[in-house]
N, C-alpha and C positions, 0 to 999 in steps of 0.2 A: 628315728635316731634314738639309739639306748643313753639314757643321763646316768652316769655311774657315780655312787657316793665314794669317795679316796677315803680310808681308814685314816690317815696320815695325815694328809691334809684337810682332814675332816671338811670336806666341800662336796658339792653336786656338781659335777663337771660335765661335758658332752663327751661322747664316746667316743670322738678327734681327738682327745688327749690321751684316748689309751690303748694299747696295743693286747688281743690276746694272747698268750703264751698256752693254750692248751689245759689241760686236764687236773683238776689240780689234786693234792695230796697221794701222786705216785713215788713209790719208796723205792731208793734203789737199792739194788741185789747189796747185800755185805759182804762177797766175794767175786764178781762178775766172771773170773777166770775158772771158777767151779762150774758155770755154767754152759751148757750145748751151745753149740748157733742158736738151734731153733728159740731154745730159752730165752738168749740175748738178742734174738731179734725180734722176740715178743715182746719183751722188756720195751727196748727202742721205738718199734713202727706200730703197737698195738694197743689203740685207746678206746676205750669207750664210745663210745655215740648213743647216746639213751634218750627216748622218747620222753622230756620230761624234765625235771629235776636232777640237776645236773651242776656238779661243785667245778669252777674253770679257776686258772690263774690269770691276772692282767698285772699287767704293767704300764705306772702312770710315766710315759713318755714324755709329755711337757708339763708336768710338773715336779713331786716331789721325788721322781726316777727309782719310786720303789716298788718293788712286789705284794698283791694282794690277790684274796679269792673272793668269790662271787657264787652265788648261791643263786642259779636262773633256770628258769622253764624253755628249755630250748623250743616247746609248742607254742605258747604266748608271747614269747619273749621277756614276760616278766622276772624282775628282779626282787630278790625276795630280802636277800642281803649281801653285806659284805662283810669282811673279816682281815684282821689281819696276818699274813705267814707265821705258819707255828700256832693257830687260834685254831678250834672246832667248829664245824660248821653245827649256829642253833635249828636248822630246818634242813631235814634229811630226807624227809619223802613226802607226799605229796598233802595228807593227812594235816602237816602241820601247815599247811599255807592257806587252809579253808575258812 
């Protein structure tokens, strides 16, 4: 079981209190209606999957009901950090987590 640290509620909590929401720091189009299908359906159903270090969004379900990102090694499952929406991730590739 992953123990995730909440930004917000500055606590180490079990990963029962939080829900993934997918990929984080995707920017949406500033016209969507300029866009192809194919555009907007890459937008929509096409995320990453990366061997590795990998920035996700969660959401703390039973507690503070807010949105943050997590900075984890989808191969270890290590968690390296968290952050909170609207913050930069400090570890971006693998380099800095040695």
């Amino acid at each position: 079981m992953l123990h995730l640290f909440c930004p917000y509620c500055q606590e180490h909590r079990e990963e029962d209190e939080f829900h993934y929401r997918g990929q984080a720091h995707i920017v949406r189009p500033k016209d969507p209606d300029a866009l192809s299908d194919k555009e907007w359906g890459d937008y929509l159903f096409f995320r990453k999957n990366p061997k590795g270090i990998h920035h996700e969004m969660w959401y703390h379900v039973s507690g503070c009901r807010r949105f943050f990102n997590v900075t984890r090694n989808t191969v270890t499952y290590d968690i390296y950090e968290t952050y909170k929406i609207g913050e930069m991730p400090a570890v971006t590739d693998k380099e800095e987590t040695e």
